[in-house]
SESEGU-985510 format. One record per residue (C-alpha): residue in three letters; x, y, z. Coordinates in steps of 0.001 Angstrom, whole numbers. Layout:
<sekols>
<sekol residu="ALA" px="X" py="Y" pz="Z"/>
...
</sekols>
This chain:
<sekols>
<sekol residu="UNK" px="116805" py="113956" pz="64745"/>
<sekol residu="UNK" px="118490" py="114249" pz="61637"/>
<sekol residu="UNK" px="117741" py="117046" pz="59305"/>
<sekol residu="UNK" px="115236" py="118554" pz="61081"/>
<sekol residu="UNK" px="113254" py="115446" pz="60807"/>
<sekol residu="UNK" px="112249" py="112544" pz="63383"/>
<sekol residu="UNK" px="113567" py="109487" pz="62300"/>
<sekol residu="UNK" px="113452" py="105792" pz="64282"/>
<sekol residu="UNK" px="117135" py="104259" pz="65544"/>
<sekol residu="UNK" px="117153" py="100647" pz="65531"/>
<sekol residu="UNK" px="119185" py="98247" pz="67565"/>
<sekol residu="UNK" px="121940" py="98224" pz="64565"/>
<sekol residu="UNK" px="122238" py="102320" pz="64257"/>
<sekol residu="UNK" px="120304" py="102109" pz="61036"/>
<sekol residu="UNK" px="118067" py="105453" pz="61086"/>
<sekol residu="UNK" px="114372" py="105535" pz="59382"/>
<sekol residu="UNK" px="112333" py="108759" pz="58971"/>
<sekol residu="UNK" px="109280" py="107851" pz="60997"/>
<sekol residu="UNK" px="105542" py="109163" pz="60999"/>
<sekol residu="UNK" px="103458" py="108768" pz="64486"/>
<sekol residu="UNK" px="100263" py="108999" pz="62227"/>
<sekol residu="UNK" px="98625" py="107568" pz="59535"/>
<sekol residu="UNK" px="98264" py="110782" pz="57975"/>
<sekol residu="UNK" px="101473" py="112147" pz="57975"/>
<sekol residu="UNK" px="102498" py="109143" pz="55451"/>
<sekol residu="UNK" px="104173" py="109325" pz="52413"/>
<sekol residu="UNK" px="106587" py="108503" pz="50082"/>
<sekol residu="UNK" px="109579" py="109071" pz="52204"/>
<sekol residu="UNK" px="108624" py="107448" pz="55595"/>
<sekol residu="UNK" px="110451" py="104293" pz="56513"/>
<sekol residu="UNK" px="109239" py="104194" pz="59589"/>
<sekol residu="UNK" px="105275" py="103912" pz="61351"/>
<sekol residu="UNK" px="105402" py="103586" pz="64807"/>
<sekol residu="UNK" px="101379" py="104305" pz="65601"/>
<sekol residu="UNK" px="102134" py="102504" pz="69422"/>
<sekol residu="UNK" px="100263" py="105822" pz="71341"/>
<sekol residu="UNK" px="97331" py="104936" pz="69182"/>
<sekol residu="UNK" px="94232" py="103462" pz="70487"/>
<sekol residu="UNK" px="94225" py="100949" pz="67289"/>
<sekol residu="UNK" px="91137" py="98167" pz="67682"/>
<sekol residu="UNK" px="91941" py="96999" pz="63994"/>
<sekol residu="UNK" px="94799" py="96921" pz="61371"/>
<sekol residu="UNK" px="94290" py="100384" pz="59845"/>
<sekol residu="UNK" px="94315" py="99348" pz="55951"/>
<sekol residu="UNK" px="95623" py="102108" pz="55151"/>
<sekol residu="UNK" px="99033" py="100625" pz="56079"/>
<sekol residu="UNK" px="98640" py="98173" pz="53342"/>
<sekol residu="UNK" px="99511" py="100230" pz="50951"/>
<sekol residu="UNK" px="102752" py="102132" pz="51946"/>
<sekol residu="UNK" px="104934" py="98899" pz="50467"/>
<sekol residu="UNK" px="107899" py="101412" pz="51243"/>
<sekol residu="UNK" px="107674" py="100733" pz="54741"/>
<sekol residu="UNK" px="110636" py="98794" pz="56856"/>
<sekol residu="UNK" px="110090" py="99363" pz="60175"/>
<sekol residu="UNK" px="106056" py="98758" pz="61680"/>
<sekol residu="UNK" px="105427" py="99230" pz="65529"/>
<sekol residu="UNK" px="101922" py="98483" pz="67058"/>
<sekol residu="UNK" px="102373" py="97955" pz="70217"/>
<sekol residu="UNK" px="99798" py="98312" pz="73016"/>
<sekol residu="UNK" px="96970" py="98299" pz="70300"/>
<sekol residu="UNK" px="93812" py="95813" pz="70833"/>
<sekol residu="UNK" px="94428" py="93589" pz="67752"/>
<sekol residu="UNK" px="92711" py="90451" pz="67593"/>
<sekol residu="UNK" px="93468" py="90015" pz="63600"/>
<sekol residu="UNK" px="96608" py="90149" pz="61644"/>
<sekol residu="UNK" px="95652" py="90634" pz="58049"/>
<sekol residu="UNK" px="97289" py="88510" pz="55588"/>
<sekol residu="UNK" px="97506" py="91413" pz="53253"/>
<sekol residu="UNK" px="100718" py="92011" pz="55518"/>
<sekol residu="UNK" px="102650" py="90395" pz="53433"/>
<sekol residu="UNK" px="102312" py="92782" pz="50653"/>
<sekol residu="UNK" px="104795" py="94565" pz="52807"/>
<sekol residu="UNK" px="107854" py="93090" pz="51184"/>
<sekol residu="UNK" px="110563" py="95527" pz="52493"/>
<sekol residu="UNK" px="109594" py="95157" pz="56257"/>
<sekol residu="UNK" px="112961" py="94495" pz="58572"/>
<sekol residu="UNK" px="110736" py="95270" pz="61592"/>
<sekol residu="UNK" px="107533" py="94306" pz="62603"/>
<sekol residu="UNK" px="106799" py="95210" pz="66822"/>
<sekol residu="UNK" px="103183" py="93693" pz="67691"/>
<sekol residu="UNK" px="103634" py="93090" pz="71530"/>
<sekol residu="UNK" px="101229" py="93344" pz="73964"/>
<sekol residu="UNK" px="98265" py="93174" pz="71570"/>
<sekol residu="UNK" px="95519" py="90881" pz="71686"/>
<sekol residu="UNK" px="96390" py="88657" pz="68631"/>
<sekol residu="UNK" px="95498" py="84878" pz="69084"/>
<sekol residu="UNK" px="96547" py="83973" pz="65696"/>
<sekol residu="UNK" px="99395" py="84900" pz="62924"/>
<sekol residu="UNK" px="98263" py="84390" pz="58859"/>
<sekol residu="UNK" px="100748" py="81894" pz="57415"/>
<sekol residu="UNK" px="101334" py="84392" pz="55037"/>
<sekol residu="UNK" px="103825" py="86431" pz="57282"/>
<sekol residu="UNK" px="106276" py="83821" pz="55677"/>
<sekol residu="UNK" px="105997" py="85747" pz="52787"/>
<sekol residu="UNK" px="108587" py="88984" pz="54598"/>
<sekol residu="UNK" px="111748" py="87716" pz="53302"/>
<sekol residu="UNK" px="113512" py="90315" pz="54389"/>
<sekol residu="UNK" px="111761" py="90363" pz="58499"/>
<sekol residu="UNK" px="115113" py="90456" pz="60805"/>
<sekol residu="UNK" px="112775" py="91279" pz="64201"/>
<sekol residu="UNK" px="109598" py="90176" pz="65051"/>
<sekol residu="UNK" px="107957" py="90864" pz="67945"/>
<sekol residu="UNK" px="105289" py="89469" pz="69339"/>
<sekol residu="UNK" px="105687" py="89735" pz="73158"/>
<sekol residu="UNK" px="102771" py="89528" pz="75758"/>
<sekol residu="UNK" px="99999" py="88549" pz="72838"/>
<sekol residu="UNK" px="97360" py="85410" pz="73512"/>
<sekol residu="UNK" px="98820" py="83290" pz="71057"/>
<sekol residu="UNK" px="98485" py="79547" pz="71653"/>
<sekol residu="UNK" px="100852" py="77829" pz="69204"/>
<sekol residu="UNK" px="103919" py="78706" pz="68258"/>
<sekol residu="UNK" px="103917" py="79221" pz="64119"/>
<sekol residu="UNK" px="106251" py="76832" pz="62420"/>
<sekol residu="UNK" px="106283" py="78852" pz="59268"/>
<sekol residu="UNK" px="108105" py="81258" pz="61445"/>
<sekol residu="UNK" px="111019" py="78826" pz="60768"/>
<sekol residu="UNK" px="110888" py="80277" pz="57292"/>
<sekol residu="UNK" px="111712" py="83447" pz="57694"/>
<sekol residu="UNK" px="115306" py="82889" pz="56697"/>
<sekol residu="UNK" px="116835" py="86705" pz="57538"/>
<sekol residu="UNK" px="115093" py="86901" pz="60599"/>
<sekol residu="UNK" px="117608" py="87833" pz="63594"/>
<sekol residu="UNK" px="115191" py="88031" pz="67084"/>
<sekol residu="UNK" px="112035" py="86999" pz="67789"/>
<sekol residu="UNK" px="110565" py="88185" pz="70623"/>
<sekol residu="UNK" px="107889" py="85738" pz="72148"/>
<sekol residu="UNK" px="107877" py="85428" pz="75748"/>
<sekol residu="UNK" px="104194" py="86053" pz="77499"/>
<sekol residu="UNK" px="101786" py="84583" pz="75367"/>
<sekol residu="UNK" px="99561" py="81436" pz="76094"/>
<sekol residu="UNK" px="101373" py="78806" pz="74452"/>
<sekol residu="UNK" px="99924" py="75476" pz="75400"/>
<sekol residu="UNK" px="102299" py="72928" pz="74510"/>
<sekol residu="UNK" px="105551" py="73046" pz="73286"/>
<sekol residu="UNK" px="106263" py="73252" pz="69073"/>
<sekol residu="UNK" px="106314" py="69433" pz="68203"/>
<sekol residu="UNK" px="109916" py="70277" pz="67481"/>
<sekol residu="UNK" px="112139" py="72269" pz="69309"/>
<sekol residu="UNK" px="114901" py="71851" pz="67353"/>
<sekol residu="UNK" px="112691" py="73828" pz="64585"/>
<sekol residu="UNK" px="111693" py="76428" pz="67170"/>
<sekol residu="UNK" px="115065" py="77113" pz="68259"/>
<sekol residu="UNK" px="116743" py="77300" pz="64842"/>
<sekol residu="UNK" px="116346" py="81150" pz="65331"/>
<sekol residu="UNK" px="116635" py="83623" pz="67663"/>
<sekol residu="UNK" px="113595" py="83890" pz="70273"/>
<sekol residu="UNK" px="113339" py="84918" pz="74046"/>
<sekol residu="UNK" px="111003" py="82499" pz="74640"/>
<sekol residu="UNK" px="112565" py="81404" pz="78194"/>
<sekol residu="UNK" px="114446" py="84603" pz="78698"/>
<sekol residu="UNK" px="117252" py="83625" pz="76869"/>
<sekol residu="UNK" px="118563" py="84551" pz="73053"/>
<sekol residu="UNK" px="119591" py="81851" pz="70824"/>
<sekol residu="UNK" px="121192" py="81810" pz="67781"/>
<sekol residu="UNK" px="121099" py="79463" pz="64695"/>
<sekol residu="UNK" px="124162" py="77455" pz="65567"/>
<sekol residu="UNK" px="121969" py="76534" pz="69095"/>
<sekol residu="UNK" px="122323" py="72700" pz="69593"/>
<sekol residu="UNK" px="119748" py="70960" pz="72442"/>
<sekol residu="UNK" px="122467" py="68096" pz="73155"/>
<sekol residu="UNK" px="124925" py="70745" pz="74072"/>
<sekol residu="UNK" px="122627" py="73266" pz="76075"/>
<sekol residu="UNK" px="122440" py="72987" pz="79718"/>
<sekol residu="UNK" px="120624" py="75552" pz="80918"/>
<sekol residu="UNK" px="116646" py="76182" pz="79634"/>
<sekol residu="UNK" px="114085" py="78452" pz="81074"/>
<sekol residu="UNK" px="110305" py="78594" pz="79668"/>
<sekol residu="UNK" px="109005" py="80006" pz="82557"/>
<sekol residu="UNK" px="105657" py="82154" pz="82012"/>
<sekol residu="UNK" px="104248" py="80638" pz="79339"/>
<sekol residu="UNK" px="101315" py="78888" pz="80379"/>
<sekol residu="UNK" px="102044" py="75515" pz="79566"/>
<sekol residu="UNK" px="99933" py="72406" pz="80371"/>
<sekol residu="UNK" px="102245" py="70064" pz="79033"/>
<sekol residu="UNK" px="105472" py="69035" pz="77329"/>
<sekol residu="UNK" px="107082" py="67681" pz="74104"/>
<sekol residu="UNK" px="108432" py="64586" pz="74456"/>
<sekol residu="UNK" px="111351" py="66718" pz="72146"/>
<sekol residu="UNK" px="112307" py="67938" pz="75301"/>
<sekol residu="UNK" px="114606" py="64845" pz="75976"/>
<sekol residu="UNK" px="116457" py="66256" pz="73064"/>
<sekol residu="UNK" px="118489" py="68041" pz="75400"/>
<sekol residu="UNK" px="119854" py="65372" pz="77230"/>
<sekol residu="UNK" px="122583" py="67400" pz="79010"/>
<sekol residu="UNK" px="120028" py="70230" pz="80629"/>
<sekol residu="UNK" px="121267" py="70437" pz="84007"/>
<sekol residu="UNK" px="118689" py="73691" pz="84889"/>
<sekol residu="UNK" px="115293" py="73330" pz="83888"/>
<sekol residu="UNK" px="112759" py="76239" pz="84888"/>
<sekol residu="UNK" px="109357" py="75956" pz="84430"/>
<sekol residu="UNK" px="108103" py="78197" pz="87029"/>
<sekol residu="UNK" px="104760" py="80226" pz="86290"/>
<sekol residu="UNK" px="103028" py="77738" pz="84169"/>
<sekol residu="UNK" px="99746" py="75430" pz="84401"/>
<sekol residu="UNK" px="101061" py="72189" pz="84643"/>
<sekol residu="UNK" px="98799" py="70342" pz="86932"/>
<sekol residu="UNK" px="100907" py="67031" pz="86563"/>
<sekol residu="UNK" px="104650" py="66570" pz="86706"/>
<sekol residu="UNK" px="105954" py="66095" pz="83407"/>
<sekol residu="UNK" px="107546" py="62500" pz="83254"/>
<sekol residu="UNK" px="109974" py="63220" pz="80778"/>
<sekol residu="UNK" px="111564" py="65303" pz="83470"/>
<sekol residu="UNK" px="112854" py="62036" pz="85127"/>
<sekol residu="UNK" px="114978" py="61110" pz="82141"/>
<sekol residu="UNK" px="117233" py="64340" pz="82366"/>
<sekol residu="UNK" px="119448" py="62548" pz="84133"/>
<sekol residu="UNK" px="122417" py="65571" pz="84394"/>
<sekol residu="UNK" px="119677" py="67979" pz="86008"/>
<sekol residu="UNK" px="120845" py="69186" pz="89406"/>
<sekol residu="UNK" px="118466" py="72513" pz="89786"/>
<sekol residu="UNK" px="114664" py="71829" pz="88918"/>
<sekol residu="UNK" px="111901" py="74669" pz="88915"/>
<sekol residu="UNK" px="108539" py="74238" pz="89267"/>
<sekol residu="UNK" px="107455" py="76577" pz="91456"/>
<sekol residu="UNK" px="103831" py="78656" pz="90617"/>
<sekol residu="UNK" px="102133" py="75608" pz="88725"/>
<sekol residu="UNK" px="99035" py="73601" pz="89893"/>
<sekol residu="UNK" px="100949" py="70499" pz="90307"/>
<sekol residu="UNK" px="99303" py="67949" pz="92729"/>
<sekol residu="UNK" px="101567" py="65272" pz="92902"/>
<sekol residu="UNK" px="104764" py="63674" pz="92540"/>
<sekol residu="UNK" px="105481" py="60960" pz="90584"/>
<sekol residu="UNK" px="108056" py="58392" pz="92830"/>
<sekol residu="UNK" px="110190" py="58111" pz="89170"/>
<sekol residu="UNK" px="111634" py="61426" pz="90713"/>
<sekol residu="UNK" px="114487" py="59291" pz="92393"/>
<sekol residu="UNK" px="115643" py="58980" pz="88371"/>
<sekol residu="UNK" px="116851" py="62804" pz="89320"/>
<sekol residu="UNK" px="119723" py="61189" pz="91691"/>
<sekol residu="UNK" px="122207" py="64294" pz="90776"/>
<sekol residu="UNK" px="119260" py="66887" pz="91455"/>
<sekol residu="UNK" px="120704" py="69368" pz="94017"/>
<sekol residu="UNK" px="117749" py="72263" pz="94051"/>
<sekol residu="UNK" px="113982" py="71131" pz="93795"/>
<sekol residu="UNK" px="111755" py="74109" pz="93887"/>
<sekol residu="UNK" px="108118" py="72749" pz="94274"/>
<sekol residu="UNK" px="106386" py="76041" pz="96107"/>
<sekol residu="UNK" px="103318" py="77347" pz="95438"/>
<sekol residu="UNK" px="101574" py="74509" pz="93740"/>
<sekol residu="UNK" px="98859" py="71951" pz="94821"/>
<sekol residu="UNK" px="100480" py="69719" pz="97090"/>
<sekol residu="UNK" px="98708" py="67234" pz="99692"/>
<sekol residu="UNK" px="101932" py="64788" pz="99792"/>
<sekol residu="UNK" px="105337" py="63964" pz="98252"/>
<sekol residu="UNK" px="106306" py="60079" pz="97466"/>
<sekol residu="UNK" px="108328" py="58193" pz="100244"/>
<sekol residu="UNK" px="111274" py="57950" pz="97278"/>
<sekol residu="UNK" px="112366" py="61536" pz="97728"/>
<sekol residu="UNK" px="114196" py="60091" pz="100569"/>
<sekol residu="UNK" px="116808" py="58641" pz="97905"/>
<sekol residu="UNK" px="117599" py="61867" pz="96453"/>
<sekol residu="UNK" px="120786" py="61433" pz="97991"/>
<sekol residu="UNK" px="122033" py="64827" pz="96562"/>
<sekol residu="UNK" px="119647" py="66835" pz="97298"/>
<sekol residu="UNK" px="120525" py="70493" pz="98834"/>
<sekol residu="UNK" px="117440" py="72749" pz="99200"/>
<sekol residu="UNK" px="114135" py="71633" pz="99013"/>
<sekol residu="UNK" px="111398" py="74248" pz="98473"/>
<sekol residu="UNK" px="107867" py="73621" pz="99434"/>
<sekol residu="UNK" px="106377" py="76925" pz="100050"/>
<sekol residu="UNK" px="102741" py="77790" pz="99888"/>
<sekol residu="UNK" px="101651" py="74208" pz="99233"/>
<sekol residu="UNK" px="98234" py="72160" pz="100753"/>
<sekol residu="UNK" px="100861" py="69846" pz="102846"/>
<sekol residu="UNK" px="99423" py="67766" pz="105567"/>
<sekol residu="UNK" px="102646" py="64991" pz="106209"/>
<sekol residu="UNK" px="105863" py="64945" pz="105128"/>
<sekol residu="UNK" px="107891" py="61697" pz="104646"/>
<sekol residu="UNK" px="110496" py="61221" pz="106880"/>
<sekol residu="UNK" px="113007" py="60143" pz="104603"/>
<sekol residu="UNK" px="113185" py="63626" pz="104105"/>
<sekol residu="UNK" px="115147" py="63825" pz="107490"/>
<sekol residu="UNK" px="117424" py="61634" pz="106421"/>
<sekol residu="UNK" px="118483" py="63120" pz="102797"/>
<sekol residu="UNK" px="122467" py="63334" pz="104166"/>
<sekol residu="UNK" px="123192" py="66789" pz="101966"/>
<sekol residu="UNK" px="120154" py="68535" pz="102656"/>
<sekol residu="UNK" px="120501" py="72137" pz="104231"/>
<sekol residu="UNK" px="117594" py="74186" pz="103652"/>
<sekol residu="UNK" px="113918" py="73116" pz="103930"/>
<sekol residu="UNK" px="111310" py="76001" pz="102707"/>
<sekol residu="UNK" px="107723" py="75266" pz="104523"/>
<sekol residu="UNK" px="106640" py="78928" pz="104782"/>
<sekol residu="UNK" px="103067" py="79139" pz="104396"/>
<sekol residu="UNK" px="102202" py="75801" pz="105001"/>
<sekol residu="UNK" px="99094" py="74492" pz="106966"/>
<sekol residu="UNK" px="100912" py="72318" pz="110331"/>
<sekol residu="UNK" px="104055" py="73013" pz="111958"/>
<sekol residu="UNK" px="105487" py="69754" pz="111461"/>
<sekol residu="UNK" px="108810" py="71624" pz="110999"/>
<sekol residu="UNK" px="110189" py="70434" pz="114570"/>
<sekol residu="UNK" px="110509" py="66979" pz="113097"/>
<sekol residu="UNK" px="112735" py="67636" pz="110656"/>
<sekol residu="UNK" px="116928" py="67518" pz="111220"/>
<sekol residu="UNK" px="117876" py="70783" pz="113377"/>
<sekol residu="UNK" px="119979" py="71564" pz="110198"/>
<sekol residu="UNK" px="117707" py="72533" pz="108616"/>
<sekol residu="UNK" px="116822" py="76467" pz="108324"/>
<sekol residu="UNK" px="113159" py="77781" pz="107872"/>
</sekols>
């Protein structure tokens, strides 16, 4: 508190006087953070306080983001997560001066490109929605900072240069064929998603050595998986599996194998022969086929 009043500290030290109800607005309030409130709609009443730089709504039941939000030209920072919003009005472009957006755990499907044009913004904060494909470029999408996969990017990010890239949890059913833009990925997680087949693009990341899949619906595996020949990890658990193709015997570099919690009946047994191989993960599968497998192996 600063002079006996309650003011909101952002992430940079900057201070705003800050009301925790709509009617204890006025002139000198910087700051609305109504995030206790039981909101089902975007009071209006906000609409009008153009003074306004910080606005946090989180935990409300929003379905609708009015574009009269853009009247709110001197908003820095705009907190939405964990509403119910399926949609954001193109007109959110219009908050030049937006350096954090957050729109964490909402049931948004696409990923706005206009977004892109929000030139001061600094973080965006999108993990947990319901995004169902990737942005038809992810070179757009990752011009600015987001934690979509758990990791913060800046604007200098480059996808021939990165090697690591999560987008776990975000309910994807399939990929971009942009996602061979990062040609030098050698960790690829895409754990806790809905992708019921295996991507095939996967197969021409030739660098990858750890590959996570685990907690899809995935039901088979394409044999172009031998393209992976410097794949070390292979985490397939939890997923839909009746059988694996006879070619992941030529995964010659192959280290753990994880196949946890899957609808298994046979395993190949080229897999016994795979000459790096040291951990096998059948936990929680239907047979006990596991004493056919090299005694190496650890359960």
């Amino acid at each position: 508190w600063k002079n006996q009043k309650e003011y909101y500290l952002d992430t940079l030290g900057n201070f705003y006087p800050v009301a925790y109800h709509l009617e204890n607005l006025n002139d000198e309030i910087k700051a609305l953070d109504l995030s206790k409130q039981t909101l089902t709609t975007f009071p209006k009443e906000i609409l009008g306080q153009f003074q306004l730089e910080v606005l946090i709504l989180n935990g409300s039941k929003i379905k609708i983001l009015p574009s009269e939000v853009s009247q709110l030209q001197n908003l820095k920072v705009l907190q939405l997560q964990n509403c119910q919003l399926y949609s954001l009005p193109k007109e959110i472009n219009l908050l030049k001066d937006l350096e954090w957006l957050n729109l964490r755990g909402n049931k948004l499907i696409d990923l706005p490109a206009f977004i892109g044009e929000l030139q001061n913004l600094k973080r965006s904060e999108l993990i947990g929605n319901w995004f169902i494909t990737l942005p038809k470029s992810l070179e757009d999408f990752l011009s600015y900072k987001t934690d979509l996969g758990q990791d913060y990017w800046d604007r200098s990010f480059n996808p021939e240069i990165q090697t690591n890239l999560s987008l776990a949890h975000q309910n994807l059913e399939n990929l971009s064929h942009d996602l061979l833009r990062f040609e030098n990925l050698e960790t690829l997680n895409l754990s806790a998603n809905s992708l019921t087949t295996f991507p095939i693009e996967i197969t021409q990341l030739k660098k990858l050595t750890h590959l996570d899949l685990n907690y899809n619906q995935l039901t088979n595996i394409p044999s172009e998986i031998t393209e992976l020949k410097n794949l070390e990890v292979l985490d397939l658990s939890n997923n839909n599996l009746t059988n694996l193709p006879l070619e992941i015997g030529k995964l010659e570099n192959l280290q753990k194998l994880f196949l946890a919690a899957n609808k298994l009946t046979i395993l190949p047994a080229q897999i016994a022969e795979l000459p790096k191989l040291v951990y096998l993960d059948l936990s929680y599968t239907q047979n006990s086929y596991k004493l056919h497998i090299l005694k190496i192996v650890k359960y």
